[in-house]
mmCIF file of the N, C-alpha and C atoms, coordinates in Angstrom:
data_MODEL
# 
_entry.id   MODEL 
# 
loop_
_atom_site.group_PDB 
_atom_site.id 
_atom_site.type_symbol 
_atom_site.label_atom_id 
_atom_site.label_alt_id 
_atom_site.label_comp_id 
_atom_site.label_asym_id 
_atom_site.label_entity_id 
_atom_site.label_seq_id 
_atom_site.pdbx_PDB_ins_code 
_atom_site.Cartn_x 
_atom_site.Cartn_y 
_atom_site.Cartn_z 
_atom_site.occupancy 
_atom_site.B_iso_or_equiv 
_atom_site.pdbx_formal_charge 
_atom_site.auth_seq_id 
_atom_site.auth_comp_id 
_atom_site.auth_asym_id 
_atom_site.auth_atom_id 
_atom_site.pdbx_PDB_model_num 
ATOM 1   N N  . UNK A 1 1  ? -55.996 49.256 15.391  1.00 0.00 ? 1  UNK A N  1 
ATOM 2   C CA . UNK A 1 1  ? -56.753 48.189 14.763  1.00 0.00 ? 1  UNK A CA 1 
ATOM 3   C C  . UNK A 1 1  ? -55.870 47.237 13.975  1.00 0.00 ? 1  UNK A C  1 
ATOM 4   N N  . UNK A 1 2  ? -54.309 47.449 13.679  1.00 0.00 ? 2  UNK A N  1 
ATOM 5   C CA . UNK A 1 2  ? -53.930 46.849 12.806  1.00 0.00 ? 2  UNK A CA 1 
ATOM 6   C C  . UNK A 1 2  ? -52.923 45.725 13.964  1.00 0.00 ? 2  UNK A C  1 
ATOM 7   N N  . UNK A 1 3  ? -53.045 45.980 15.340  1.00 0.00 ? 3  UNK A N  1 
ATOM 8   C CA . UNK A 1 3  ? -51.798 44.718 15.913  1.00 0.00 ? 3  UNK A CA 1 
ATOM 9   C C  . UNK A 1 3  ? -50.462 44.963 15.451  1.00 0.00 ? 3  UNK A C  1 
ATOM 10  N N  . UNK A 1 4  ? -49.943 43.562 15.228  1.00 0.00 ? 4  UNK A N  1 
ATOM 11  C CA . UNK A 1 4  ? -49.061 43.652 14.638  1.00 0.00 ? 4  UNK A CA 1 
ATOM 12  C C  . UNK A 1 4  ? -48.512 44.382 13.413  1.00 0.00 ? 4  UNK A C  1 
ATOM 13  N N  . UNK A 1 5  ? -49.495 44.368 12.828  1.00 0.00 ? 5  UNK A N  1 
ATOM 14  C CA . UNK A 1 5  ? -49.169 44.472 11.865  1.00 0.00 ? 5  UNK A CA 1 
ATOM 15  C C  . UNK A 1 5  ? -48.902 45.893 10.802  1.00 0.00 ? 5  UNK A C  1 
ATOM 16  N N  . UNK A 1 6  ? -48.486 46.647 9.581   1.00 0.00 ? 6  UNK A N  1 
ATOM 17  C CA . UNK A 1 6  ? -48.740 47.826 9.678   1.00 0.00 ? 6  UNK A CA 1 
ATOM 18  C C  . UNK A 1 6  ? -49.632 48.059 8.932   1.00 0.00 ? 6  UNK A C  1 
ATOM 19  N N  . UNK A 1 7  ? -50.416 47.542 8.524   1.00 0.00 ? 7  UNK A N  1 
ATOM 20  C CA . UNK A 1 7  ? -51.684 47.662 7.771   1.00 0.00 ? 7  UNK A CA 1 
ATOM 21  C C  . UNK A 1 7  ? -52.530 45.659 7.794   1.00 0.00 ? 7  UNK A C  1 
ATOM 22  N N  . UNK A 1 8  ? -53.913 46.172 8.130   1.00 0.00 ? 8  UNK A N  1 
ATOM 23  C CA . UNK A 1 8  ? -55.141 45.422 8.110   1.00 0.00 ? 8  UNK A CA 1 
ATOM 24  C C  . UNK A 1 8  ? -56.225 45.486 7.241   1.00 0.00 ? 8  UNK A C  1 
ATOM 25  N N  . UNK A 1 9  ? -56.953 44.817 6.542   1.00 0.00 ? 9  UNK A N  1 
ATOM 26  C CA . UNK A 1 9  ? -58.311 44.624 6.063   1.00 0.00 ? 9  UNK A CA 1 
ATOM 27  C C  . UNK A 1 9  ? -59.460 43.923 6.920   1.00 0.00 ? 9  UNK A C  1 
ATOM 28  N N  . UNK A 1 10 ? -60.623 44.607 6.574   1.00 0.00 ? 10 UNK A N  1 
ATOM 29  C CA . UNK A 1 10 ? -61.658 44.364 7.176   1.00 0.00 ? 10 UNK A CA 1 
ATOM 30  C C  . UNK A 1 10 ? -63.227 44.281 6.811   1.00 0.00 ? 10 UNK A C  1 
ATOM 31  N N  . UNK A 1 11 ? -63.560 42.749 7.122   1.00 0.00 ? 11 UNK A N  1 
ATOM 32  C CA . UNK A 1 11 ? -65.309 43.587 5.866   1.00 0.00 ? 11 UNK A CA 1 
ATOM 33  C C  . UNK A 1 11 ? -65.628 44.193 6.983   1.00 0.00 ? 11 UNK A C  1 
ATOM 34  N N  . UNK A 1 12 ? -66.257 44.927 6.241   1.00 0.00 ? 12 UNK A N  1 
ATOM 35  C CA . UNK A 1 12 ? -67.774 46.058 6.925   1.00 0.00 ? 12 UNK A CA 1 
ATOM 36  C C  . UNK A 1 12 ? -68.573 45.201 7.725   1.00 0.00 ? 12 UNK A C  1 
ATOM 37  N N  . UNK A 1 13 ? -68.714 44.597 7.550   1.00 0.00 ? 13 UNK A N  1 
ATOM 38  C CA . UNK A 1 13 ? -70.248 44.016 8.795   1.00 0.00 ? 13 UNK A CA 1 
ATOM 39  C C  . UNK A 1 13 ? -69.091 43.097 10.046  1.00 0.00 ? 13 UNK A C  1 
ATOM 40  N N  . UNK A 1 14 ? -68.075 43.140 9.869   1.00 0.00 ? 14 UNK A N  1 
ATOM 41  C CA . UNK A 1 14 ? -67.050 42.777 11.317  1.00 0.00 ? 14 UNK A CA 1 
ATOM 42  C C  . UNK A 1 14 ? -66.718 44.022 12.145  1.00 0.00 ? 14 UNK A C  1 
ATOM 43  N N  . UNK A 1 15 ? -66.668 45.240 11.381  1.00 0.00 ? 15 UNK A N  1 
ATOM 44  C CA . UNK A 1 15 ? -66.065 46.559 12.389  1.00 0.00 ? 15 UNK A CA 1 
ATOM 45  C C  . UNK A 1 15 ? -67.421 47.387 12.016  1.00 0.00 ? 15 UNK A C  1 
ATOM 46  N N  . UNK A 1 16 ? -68.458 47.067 11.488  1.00 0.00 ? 16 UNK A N  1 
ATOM 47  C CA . UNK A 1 16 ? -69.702 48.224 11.898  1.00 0.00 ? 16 UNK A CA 1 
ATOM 48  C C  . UNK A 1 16 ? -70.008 48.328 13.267  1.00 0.00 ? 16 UNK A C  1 
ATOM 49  N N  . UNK A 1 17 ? -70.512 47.685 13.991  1.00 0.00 ? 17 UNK A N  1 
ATOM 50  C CA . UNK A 1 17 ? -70.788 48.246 15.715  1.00 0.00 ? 17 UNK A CA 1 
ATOM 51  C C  . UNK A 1 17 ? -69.545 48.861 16.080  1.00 0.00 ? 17 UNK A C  1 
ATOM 52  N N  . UNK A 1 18 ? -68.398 49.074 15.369  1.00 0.00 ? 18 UNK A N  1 
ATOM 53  C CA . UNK A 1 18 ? -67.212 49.371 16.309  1.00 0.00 ? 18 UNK A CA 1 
ATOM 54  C C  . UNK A 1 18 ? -67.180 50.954 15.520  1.00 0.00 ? 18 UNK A C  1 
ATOM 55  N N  . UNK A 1 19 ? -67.251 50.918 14.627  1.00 0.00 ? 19 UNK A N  1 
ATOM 56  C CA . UNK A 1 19 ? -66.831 52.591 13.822  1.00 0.00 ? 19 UNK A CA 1 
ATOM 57  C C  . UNK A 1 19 ? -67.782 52.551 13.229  1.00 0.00 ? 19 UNK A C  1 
ATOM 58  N N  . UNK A 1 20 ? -68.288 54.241 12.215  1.00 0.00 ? 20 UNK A N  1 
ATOM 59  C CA . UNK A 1 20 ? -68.986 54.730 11.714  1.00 0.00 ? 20 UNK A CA 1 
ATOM 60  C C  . UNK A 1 20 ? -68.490 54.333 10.182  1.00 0.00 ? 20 UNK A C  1 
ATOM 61  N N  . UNK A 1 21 ? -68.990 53.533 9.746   1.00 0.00 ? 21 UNK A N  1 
ATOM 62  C CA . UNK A 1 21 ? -68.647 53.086 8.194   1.00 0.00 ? 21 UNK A CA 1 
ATOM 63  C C  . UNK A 1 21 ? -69.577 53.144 6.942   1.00 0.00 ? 21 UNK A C  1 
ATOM 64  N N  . UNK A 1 22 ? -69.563 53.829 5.964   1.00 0.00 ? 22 UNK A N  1 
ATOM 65  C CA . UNK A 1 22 ? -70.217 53.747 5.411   1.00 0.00 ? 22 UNK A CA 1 
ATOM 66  C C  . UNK A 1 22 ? -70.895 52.813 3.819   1.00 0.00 ? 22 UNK A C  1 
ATOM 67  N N  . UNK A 1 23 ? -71.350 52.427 3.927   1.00 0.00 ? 23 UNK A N  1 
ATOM 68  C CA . UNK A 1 23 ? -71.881 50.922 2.962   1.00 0.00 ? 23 UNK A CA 1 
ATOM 69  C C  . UNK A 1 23 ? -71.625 51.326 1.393   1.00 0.00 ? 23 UNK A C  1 
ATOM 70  N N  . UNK A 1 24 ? -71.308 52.370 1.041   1.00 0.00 ? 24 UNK A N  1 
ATOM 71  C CA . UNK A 1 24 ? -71.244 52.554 -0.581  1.00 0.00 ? 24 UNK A CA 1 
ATOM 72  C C  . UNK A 1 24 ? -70.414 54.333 -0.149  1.00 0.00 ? 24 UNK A C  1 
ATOM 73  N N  . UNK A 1 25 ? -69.778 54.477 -1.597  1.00 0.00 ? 25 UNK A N  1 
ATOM 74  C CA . UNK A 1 25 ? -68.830 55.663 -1.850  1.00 0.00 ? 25 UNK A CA 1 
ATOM 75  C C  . UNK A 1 25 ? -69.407 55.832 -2.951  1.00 0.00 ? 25 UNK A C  1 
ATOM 76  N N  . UNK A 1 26 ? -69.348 57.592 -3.092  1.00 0.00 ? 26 UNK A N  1 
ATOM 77  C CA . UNK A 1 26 ? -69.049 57.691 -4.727  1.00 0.00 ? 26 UNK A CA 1 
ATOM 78  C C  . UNK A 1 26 ? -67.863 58.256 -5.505  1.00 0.00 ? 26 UNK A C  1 
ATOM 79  N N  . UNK A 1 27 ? -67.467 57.651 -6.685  1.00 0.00 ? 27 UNK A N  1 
ATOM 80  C CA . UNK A 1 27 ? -66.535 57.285 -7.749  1.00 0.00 ? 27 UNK A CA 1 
ATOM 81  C C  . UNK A 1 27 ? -66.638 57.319 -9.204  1.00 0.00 ? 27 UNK A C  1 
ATOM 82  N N  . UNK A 1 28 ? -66.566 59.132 -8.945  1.00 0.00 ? 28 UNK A N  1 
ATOM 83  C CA . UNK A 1 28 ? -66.530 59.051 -10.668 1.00 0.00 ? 28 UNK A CA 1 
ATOM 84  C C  . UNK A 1 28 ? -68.142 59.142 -11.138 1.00 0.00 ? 28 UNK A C  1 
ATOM 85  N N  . UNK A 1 29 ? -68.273 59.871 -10.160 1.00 0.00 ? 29 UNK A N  1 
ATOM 86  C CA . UNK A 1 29 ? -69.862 60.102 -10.232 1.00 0.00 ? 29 UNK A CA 1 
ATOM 87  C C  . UNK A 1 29 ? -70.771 58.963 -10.039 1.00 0.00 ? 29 UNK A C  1 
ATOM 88  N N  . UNK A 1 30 ? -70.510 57.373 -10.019 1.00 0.00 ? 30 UNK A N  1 
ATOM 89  C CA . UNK A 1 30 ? -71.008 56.529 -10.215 1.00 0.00 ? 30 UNK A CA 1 
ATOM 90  C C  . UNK A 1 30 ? -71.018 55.873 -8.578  1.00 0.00 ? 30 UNK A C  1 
ATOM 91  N N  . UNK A 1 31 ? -71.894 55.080 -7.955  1.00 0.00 ? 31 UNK A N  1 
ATOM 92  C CA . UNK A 1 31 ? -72.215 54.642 -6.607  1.00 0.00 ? 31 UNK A CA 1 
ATOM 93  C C  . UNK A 1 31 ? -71.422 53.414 -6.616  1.00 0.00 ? 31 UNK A C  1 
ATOM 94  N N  . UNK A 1 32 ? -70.675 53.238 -5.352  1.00 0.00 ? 32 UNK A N  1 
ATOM 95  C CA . UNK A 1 32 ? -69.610 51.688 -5.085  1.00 0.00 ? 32 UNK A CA 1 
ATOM 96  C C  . UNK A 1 32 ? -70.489 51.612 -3.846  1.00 0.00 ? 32 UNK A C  1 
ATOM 97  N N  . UNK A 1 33 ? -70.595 50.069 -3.808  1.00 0.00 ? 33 UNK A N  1 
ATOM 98  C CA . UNK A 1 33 ? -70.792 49.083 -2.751  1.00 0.00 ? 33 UNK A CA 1 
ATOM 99  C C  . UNK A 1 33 ? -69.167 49.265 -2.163  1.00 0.00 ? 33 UNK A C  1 
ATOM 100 N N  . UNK A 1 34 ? -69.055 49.245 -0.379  1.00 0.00 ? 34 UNK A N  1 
ATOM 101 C CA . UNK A 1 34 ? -68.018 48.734 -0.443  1.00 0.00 ? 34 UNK A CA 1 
ATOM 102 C C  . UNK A 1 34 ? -68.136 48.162 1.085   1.00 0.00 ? 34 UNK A C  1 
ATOM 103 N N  . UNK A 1 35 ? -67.470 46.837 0.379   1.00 0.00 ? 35 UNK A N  1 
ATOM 104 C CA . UNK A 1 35 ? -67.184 45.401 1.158   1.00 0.00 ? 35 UNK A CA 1 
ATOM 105 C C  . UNK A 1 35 ? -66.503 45.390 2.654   1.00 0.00 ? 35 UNK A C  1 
ATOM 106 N N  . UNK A 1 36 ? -65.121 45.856 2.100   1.00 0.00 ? 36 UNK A N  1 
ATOM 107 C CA . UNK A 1 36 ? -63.913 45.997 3.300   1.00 0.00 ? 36 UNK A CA 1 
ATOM 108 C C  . UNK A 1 36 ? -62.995 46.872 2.991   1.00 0.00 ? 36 UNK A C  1 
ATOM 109 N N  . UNK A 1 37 ? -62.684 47.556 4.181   1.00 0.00 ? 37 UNK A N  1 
ATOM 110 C CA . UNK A 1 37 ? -61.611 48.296 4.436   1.00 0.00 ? 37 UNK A CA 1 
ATOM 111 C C  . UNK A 1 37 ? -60.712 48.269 4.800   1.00 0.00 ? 37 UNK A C  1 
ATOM 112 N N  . UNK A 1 38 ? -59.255 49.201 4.670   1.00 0.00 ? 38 UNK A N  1 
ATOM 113 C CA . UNK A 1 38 ? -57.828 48.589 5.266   1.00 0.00 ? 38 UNK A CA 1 
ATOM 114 C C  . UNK A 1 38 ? -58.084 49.750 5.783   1.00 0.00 ? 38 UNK A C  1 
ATOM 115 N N  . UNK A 1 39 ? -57.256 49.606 7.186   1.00 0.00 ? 39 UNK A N  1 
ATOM 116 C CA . UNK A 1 39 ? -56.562 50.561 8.368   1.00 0.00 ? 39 UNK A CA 1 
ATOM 117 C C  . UNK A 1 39 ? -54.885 50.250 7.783   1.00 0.00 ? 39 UNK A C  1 
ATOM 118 N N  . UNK A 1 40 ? -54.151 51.405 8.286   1.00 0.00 ? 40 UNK A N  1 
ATOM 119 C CA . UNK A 1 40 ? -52.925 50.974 8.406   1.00 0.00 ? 40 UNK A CA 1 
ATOM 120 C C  . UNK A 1 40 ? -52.358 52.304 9.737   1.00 0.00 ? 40 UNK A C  1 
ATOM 121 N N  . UNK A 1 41 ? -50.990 51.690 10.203  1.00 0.00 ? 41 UNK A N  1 
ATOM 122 C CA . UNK A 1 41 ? -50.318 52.761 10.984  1.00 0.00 ? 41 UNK A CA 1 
ATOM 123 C C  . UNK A 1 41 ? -49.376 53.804 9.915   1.00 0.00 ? 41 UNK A C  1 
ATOM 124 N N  . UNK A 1 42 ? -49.141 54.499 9.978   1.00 0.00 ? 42 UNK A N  1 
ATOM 125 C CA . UNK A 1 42 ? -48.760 56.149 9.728   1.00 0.00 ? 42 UNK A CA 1 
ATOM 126 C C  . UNK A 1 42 ? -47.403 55.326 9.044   1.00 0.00 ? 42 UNK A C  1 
ATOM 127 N N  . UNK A 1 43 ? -46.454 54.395 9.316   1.00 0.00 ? 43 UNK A N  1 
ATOM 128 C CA . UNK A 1 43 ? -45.302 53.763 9.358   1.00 0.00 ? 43 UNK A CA 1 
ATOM 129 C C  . UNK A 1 43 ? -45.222 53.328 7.278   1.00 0.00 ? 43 UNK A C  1 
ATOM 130 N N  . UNK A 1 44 ? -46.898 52.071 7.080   1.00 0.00 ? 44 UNK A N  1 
ATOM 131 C CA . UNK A 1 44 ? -47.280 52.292 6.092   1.00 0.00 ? 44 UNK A CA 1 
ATOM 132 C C  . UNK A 1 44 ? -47.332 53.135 5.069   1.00 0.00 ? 44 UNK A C  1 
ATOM 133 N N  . UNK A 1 45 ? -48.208 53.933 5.848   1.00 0.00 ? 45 UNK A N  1 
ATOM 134 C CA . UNK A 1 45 ? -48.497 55.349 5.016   1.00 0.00 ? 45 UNK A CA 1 
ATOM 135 C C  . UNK A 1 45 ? -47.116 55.567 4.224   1.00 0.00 ? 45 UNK A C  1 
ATOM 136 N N  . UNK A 1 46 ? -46.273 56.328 4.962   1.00 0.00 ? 46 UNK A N  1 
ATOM 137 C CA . UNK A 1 46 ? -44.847 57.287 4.707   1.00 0.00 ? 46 UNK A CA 1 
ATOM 138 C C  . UNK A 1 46 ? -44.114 55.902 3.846   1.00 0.00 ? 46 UNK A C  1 
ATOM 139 N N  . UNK A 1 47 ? -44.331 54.503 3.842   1.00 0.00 ? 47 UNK A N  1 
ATOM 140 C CA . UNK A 1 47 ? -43.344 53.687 2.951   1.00 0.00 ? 47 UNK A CA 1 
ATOM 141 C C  . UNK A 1 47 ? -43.904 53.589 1.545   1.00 0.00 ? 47 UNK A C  1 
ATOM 142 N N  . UNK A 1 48 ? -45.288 53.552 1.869   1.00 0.00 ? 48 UNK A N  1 
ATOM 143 C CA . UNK A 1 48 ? -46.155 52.900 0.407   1.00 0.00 ? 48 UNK A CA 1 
ATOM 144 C C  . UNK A 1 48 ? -46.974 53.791 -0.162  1.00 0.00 ? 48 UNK A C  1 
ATOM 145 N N  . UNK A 1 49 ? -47.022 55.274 0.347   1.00 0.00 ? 49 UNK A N  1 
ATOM 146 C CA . UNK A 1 49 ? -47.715 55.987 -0.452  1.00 0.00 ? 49 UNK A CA 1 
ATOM 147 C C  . UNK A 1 49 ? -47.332 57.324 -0.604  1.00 0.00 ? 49 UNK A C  1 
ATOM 148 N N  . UNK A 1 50 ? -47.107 57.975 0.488   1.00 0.00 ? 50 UNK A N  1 
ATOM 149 C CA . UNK A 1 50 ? -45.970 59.338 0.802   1.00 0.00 ? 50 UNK A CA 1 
ATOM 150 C C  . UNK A 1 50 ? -44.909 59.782 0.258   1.00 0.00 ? 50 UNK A C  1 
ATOM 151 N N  . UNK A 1 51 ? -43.499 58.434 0.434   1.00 0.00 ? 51 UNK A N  1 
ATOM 152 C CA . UNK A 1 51 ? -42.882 58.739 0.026   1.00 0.00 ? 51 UNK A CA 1 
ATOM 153 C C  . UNK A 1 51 ? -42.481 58.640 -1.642  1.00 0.00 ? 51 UNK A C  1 
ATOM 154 N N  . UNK A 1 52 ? -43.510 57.819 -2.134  1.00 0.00 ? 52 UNK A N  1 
ATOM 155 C CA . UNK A 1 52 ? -44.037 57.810 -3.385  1.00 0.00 ? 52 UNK A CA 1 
ATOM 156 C C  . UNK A 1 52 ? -44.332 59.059 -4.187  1.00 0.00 ? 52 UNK A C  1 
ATOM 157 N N  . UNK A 1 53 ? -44.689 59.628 -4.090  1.00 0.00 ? 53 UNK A N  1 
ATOM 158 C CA . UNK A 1 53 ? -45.074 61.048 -4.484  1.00 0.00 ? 53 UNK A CA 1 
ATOM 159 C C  . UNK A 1 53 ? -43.847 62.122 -5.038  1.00 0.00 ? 53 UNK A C  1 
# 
């Protein structure tokens, strides 16, 4: 989903017919609306959050 690129954003009502997404999370006990989501490839992951740790 991301192309080129190694990470994408996306609102929700552009990739709902395509994946199972769900319209609100909960956080802290408290209910989120949520808008859009990022995909990224694994490449991402291991630079910006993994090897962070």
């Amino acid at each position: 989903m991301c192309g080129d690129s190694s990470n994408e954003f996306y609102e929700i009502e552009a990739v709902r017919s395509n994946l199972l997404v769900a319209g609100s999370v909960v956080i802290g006990g408290r209910s989120r609306r949520v808008t859009k989501i990022m995909t990224f490839k694994m490449s991402w992951l291991k630079n910006n959050w993994a090897d962070l740790i």
